[in-house]
VMD Tcl script that draws the C-alpha trace (Angstrom):
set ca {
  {35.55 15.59 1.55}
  {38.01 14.61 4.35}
  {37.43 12.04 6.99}
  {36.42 14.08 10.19}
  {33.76 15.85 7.70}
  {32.43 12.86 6.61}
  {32.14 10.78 9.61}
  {30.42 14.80 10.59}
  {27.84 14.53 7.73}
  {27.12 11.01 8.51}
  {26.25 11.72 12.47}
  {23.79 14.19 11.52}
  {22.03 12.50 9.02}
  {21.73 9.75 11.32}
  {20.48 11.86 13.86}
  {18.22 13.19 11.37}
  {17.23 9.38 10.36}
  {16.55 9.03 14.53}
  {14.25 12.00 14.22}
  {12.37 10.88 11.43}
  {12.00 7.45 12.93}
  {11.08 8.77 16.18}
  {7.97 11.09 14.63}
  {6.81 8.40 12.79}
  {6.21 6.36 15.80}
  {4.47 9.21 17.40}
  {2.23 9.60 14.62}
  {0.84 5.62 14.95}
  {0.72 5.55 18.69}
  {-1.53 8.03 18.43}
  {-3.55 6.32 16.00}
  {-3.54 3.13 17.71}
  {-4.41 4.77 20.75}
  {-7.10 6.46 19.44}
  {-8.56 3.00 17.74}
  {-7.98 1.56 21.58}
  {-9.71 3.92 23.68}
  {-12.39 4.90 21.08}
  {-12.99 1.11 19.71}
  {-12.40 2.68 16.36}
  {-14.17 4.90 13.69}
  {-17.84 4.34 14.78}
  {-18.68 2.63 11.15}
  {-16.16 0.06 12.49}
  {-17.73 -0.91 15.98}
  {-14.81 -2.71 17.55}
  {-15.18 -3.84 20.65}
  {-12.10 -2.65 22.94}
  {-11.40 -5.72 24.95}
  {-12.34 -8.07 21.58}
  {-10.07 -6.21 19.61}
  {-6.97 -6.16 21.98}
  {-7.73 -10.11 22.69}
  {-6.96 -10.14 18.85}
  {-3.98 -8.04 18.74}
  {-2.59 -9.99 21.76}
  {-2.88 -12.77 20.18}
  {-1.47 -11.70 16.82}
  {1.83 -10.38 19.04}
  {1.98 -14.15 20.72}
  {1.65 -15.79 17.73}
  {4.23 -13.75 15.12}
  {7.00 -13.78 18.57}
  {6.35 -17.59 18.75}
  {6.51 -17.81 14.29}
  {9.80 -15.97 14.60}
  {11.64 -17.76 17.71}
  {10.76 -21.09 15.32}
  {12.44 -19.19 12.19}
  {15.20 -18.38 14.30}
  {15.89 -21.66 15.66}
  {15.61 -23.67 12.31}
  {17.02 -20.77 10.08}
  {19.90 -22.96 8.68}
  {17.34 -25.92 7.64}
  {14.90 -22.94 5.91}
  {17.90 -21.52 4.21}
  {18.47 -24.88 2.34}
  {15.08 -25.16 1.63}
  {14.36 -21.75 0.70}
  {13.84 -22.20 -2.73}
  {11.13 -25.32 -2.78}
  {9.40 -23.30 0.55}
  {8.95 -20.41 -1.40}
  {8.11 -22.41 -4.54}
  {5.34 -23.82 -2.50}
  {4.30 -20.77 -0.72}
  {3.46 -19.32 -3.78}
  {1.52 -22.32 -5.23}
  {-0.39 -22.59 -2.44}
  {-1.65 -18.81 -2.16}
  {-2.17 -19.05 -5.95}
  {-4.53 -22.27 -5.93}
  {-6.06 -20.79 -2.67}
  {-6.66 -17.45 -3.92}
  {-8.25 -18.74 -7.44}
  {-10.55 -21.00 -5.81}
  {-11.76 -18.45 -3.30}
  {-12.38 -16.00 -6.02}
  {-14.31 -18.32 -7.98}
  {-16.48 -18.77 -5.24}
  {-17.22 -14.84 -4.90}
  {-17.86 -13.96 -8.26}
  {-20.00 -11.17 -8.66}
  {-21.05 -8.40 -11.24}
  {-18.75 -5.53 -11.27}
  {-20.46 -1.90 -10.11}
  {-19.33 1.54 -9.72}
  {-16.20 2.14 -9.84}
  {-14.69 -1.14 -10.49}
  {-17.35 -2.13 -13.61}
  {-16.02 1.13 -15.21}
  {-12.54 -0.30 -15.31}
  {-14.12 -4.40 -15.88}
  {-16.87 -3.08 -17.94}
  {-15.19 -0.58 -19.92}
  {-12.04 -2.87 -20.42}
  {-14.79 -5.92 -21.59}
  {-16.57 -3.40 -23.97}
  {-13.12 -1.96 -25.58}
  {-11.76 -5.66 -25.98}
  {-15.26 -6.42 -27.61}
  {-16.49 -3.28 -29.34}
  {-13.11 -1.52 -30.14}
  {-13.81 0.99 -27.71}
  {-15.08 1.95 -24.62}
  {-18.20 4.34 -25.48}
  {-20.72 3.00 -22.78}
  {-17.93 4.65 -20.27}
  {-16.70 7.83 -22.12}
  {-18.63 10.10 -19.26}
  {-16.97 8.33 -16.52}
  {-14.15 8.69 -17.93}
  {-14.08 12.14 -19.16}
  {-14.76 13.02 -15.30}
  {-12.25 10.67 -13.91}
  {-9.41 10.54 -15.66}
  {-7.36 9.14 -12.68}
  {-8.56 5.85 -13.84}
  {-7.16 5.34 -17.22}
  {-4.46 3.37 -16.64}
  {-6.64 0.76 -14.84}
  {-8.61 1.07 -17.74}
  {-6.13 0.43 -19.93}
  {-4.38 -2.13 -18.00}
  {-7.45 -4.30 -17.88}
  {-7.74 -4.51 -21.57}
  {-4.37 -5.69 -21.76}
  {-5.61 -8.01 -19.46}
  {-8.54 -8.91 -21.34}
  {-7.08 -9.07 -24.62}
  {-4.75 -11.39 -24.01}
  {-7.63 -13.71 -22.44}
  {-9.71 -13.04 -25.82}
  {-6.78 -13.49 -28.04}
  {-6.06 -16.90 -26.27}
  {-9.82 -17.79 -27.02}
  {-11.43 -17.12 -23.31}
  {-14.32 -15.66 -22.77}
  {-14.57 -15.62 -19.19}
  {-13.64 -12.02 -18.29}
  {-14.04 -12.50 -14.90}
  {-11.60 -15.33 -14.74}
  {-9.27 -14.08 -16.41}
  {-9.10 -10.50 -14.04}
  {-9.01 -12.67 -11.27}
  {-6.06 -14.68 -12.87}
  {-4.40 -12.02 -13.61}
  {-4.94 -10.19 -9.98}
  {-3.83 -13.34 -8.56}
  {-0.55 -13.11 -10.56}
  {0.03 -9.58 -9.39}
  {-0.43 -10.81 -5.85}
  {1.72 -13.57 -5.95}
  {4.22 -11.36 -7.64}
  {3.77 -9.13 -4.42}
  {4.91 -11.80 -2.12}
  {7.82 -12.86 -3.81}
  {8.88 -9.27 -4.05}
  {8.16 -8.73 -0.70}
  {9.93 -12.01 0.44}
  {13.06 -10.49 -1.26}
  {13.32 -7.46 -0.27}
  {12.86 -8.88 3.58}
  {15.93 -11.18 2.83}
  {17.96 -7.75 1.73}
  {16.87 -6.40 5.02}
  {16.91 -9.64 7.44}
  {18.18 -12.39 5.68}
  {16.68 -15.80 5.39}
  {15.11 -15.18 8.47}
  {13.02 -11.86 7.23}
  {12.15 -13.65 3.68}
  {10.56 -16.53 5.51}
  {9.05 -13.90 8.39}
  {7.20 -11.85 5.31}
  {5.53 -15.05 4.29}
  {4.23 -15.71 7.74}
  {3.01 -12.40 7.78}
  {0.90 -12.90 4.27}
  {-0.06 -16.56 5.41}
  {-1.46 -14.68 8.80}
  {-3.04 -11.65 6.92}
  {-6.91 -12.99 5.58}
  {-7.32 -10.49 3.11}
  {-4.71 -12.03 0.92}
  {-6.89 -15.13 0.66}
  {-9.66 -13.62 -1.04}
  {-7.89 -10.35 -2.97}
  {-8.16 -11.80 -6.42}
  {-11.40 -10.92 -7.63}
  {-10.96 -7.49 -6.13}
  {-9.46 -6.58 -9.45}
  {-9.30 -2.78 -8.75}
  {-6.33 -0.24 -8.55}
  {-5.52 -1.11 -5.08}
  {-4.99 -4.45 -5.85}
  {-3.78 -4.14 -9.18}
  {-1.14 -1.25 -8.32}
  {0.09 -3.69 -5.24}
  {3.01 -5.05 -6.59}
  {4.92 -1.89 -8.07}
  {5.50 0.08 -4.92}
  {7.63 -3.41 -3.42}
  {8.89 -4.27 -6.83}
  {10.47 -0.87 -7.34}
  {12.09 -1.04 -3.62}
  {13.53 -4.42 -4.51}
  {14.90 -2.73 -7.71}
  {16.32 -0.56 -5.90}
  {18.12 -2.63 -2.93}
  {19.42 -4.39 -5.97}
  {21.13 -1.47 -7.58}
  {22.66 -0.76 -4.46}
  {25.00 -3.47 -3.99}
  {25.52 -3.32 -7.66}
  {29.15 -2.23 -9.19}
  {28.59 -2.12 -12.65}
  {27.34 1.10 -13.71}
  {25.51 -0.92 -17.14}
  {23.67 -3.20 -14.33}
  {22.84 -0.56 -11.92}
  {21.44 1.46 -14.98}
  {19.13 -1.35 -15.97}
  {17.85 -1.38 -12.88}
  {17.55 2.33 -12.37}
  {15.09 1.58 -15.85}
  {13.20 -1.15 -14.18}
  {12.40 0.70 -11.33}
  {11.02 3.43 -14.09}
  {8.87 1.01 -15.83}
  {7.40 -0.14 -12.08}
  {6.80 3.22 -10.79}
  {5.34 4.28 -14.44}
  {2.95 1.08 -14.56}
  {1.82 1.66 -11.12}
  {1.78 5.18 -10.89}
  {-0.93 4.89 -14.08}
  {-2.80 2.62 -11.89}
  {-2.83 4.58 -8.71}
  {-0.69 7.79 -8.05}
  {0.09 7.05 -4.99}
  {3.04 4.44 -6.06}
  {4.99 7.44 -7.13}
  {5.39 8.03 -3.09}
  {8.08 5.17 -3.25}
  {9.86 6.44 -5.47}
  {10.14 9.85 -3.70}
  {11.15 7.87 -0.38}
  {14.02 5.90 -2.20}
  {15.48 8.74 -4.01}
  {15.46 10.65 -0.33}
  {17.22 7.45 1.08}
  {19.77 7.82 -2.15}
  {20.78 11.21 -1.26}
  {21.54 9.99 2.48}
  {23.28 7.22 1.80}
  {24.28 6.68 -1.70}
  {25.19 10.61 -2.50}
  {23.89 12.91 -5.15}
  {25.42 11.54 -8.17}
  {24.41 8.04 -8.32}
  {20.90 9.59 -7.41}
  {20.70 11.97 -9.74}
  {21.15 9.41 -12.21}
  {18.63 7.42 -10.75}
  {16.36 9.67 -10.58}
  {16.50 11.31 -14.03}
  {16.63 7.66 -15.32}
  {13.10 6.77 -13.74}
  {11.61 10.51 -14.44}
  {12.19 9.74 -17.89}
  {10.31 6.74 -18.18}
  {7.39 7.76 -16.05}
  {6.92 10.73 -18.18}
  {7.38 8.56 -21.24}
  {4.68 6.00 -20.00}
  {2.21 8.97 -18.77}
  {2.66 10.12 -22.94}
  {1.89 6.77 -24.08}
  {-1.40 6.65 -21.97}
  {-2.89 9.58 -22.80}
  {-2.14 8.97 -26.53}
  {-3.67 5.57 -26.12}
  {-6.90 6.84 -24.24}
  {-7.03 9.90 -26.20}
  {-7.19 8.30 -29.63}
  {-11.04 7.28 -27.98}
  {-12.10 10.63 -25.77}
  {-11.36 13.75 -26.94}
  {-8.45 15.94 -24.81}
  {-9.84 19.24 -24.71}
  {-13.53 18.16 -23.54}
  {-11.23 15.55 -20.98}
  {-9.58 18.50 -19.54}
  {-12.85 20.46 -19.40}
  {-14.52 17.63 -17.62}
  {-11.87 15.97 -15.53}
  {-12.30 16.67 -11.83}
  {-9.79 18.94 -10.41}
  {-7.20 17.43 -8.14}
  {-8.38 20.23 -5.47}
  {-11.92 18.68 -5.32}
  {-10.79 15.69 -3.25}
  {-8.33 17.93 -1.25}
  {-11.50 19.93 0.11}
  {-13.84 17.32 0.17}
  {-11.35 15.80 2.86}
  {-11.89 19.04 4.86}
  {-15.34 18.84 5.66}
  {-17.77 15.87 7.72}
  {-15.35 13.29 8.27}
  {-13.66 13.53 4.95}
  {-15.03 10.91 2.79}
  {-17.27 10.95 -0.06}
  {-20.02 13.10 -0.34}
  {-22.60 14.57 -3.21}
  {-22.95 18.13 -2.41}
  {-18.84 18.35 -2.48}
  {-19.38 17.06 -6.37}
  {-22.42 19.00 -7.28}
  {-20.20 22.08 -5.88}
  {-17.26 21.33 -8.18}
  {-19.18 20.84 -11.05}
  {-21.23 23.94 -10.74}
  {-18.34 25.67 -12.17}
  {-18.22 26.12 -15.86}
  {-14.82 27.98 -16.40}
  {-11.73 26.22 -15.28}
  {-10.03 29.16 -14.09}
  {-13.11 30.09 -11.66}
  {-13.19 26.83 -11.04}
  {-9.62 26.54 -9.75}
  {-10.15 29.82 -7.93}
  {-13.52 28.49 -5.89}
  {-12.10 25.73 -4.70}
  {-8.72 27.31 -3.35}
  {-11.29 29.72 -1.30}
  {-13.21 26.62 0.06}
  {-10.03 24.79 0.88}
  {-8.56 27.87 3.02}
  {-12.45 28.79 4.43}
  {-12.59 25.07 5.92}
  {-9.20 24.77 7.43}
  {-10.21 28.53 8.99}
  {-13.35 27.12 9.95}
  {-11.96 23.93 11.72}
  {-9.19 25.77 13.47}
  {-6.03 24.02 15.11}
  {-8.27 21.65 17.49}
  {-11.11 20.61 14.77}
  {-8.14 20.06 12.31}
  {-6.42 17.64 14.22}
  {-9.70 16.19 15.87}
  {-10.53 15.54 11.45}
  {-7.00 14.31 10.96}
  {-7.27 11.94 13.83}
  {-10.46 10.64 12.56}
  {-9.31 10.58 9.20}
  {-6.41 8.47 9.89}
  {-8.41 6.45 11.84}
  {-10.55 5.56 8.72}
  {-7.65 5.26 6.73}
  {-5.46 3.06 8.70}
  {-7.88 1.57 11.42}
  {-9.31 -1.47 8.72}
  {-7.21 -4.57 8.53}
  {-9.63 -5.74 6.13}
  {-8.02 -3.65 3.16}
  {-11.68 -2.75 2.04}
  {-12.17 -5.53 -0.01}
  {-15.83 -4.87 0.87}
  {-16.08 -2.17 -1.65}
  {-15.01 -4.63 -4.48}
  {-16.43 -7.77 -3.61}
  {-20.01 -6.07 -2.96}
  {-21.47 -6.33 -6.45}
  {-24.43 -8.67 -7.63}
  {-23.25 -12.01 -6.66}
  {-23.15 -14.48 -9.59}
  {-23.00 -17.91 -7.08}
  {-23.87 -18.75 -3.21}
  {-21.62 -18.93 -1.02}
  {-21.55 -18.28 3.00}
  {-18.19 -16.20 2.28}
  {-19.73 -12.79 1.99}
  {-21.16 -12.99 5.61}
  {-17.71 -12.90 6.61}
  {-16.21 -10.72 4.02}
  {-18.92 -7.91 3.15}
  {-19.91 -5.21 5.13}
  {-23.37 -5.98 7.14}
  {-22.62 -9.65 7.28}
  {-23.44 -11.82 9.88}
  {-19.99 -12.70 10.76}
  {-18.08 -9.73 9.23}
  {-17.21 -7.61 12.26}
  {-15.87 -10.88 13.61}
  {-13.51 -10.75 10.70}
  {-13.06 -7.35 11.18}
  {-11.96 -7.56 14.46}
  {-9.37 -10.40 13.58}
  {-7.83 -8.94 10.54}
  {-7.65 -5.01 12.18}
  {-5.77 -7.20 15.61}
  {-3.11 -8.54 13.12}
  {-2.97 -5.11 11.64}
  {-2.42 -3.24 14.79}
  {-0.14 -5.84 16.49}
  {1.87 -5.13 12.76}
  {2.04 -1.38 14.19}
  {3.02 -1.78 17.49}
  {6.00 -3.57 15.74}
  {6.61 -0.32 13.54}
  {6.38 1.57 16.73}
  {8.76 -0.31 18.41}
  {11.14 -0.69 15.70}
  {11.18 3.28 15.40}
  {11.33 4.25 19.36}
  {14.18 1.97 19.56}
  {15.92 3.47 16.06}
  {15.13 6.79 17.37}
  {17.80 6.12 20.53}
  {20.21 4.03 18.66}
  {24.10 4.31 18.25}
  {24.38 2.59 15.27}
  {23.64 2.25 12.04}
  {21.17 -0.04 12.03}
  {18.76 3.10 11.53}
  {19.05 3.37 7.87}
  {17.76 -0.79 8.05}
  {13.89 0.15 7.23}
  {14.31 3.70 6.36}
  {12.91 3.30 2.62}
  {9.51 1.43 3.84}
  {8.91 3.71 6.68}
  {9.41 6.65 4.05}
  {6.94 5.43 2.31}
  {4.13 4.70 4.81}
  {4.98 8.18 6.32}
  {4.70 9.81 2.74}
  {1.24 7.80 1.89}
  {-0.12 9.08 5.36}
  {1.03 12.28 4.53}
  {-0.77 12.62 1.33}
  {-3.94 10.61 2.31}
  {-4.40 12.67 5.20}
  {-5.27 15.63 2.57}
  {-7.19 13.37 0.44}
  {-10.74 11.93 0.10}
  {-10.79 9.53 3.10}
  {-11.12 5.85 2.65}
  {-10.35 2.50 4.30}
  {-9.22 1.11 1.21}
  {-6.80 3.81 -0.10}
  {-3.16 2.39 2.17}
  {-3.81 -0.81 1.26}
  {-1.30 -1.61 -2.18}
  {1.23 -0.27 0.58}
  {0.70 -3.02 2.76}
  {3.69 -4.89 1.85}
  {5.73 -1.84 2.88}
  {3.75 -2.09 6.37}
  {5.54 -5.69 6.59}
  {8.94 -4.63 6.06}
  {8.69 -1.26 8.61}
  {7.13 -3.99 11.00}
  {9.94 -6.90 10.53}
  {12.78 -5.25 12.43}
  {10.46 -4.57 15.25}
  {10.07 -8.39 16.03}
  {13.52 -8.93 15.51}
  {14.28 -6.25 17.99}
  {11.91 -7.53 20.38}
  {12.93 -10.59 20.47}
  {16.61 -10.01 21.20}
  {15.20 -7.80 23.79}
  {13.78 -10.63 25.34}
  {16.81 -13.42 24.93}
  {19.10 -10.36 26.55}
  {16.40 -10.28 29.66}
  {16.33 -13.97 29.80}
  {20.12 -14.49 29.38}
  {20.45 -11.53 32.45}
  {17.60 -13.49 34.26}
  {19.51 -16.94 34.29}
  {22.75 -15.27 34.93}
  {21.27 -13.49 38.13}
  {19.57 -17.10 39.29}
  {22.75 -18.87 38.74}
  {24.85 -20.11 41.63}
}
mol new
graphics top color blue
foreach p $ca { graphics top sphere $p radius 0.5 }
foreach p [lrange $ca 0 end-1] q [lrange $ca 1 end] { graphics top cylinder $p $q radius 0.2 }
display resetview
């Protein structure tokens, strides 16, 4: 390719980067917007002024964390190691002893992956859970995960189940910060690495996500690990090295993907960055690399979970992918009974399939443009609008001790929509910076463009797909560390803004 045709290709798929960037900042004004005016999703309650008192607030107090990084970046940059080192410790001691003080008995959802993980360890199987899992067979690798978990913790002599989830939850979320922490030092340097900590030290939810040892938390850390993987391989030479980390960012996406589906979205967002700026052979390779070992470790599931249920009565029972694709279509999208009972009233798969298509295309018909977008919005509302992660749904079993935690934490508490309203204000302050960030990408000369493309991919592809899913405040939430990143140049941007503004100010006052 000559010169003129490359610096051609290059211009438009920057310009195609701007559009991108620009849509994406569309799509989250509107939703903050919405959460503004409205005061949120009614089950939410926020009060308007309350809630931008809190975001406020959250903007003063990152601007003012960053100017300080800034200023003293050459003392954190010696000390990066031992502040990290600490960092870590800290959030790992604080975490554990949190947890311990919310212990609880598993239900629903979460006791089938606890419960069914104790009882395999235990029993040698799992047969207290086979209905639930015949039905959902999205959870097996949770399943499965946990009694690695628990195994280990039983081979090692302990019996404390509960412990040892939460140990190993706390692991995975310390693992998340690190990972995070590095990748923000790809993008930002020093200064982004210690920024992403700031933004976990600020973020509540982080404090008390060990013992909310579902697949959110539990798929957390593969999303940012396979990202870091991957700005890795890109500044790597050696084809053997880049290689190995093509196959780490395979086992990642595999391990997470088995935990929650949704951590195949970053891989689909990096191999779209690879084909804008690394070319089509070194993603190809890349690509066929980590196909290879997802489909390997999908295999090795089934032929681990299948050696318990039987496969043809799982695929009779499993529920269709198109159930929670048309039970987002109707209400307000979430969970409901009649939506199951529907589903289920179908014996043969192939009517089944066929019923469900017609009740997908009937609702959208039904809703029209205007109700489509009016669901959307309110979908995306539920989705995105709770800074709280939905630890709520976790943390809400039978509690096992006393402790004046869950009036914060829990929904119905006494003090819990005061925590809601400071956790969604550091949340939506963490958009505006995303907005920013993309609005000033979107008009940008430079390069600088491609900077956060990867993480914004990825938020844009998980709104995409949750937006046609079962609706639930929980469901973004082991993408949260990508929310960081897409937020990080935003502050940086801002504040050079500012310095410019203050330098012109001084300059104009001068004699």
């Amino acid at each position: 390719m000559s010169m003129v045709k490359q610096i051609k290709r290059r211009a438009q798929i920057t310009k195609l980067v701007q559009i991108f960037s620009f849509v994406l900042a569309l799509c989250f004004v509107w939703l903050v917007t919405h959460i503004l005016v409205n005061g949120g999703w009614y089950y939410y309650e926020y009060n308007e002024v309350i809630l931008l008192a809190c975001i406020v607030l959250a903007l003063a107090v990152l601007l003012c964390a960053w100017w300080l990084i800034k200023r003293y970046e050459a003392t954190l940059e010696k000390h990066a190691r031992l502040i990290t080192i600490t960092f870590l410790a800290v959030m790992a001691v604080l975490q554990m002893v949190l947890g311990w003080q919310l212990r609880y008995k598993p239900v629903f959802d979460i006791d089938a992956i606890f419960g069914g993980a104790s009882e395999w360890v235990e029993t040698g199987t799992f047969a207290s859970y086979y209905d639930y899992y015949y039905t959902f067979p999205n959870n097996y690798g949770g399943l499965r995960f946990m009694y690695w978990v628990l195994s280990v913790a039983h081979a090692l002599g302990l019996r404390d189940y509960y412990f040892a989830a939460m140990a190993a939850n706390c692991a995975l979320s310390i693992l998340t910060i690190y990972a995070t922490g590095q990748a923000a030092k790809h993008l930002l340097g020093i200064r982004g690495q210690i920024m992403a900590y700031v933004l976990f030290a600020v973020s509540p939810p982080f404090y008390f996500i060990a013992p909310a040892f579902y697949t959110d938390a539990l798929s957390m850390p593969f999303p940012i690990l396979t990202y870091w993987f991957y700005l890795l391989a890109k500044k790597q030479s050696r084809l053997w090295k880049r290689l190995s980390l093509y196959a780490l960012m395979g086992v990642c996406t595999s391990l997470g993907a088995q935990i929650k589906a949704t951590v195949v979205i970053m891989l689909i967002a990096i191999l779209i960055d690879g084909i804008l700026t690394l070319g089509w052979k070194r993603t190809t390779a890349m690509g066929l690399v980590a196909a290879v070992i997802l489909l390997l470790g999908q295999a090795g599931l089934e032929h681990t979970i299948y050696q318990h249920l039987d496969r043809a009565e799982a695929q009779q029972k499993s529920t269709p992918l198109l159930h929670w694709v048309m039970m987002g279509l109707t209400g307000i999208g979430m969970y409901n009974n009649q939506d199951y009972t529907f589903t289920e009233s179908f014996t043969d798969r192939g009517e089944q399939s066929a019923a469900l298509k017609a009740e997908i295309k009937r609702r959208i018909q039904d809703l029209g443009p205007e109700g489509l977008v009016s669901l959307l919005t309110t979908k995306g509302n539920i989705i995105f609008g709770d800074g709280t992660y939905g630890l709520s749904d976790c943390l809400g079993g039978e509690p096992l001790g006393e402790t004046g935690l869950r009036e914060w934490l829990l929904s119905g508490g006494e003090h819990n929509k005061a925590y809601r309203h400071i956790c969604t204000g550091i949340l939506l302050a963490l958009y505006i910076f995303m907005i920013l960030s993309g609005l000033w990408d979107a008009f940008s000369p430079d390069d600088n463009v491609f900077q956060a493309l990867v993480p914004r991919l990825a938020v844009f592809g998980l709104m995409l797909f949750l937006l046609c899913w079962e609706a639930r405040w929980r469901y973004f939430s082991n993408y949260i560390p990508l929310i960081f990143l897409s937020s990080l140049p935003g502050i940086d941007q801002l504040m050079e803004r500012l310095r410019h503004v203050q330098a012109g100010n001084k300059k104009c006052v001068s004699p």
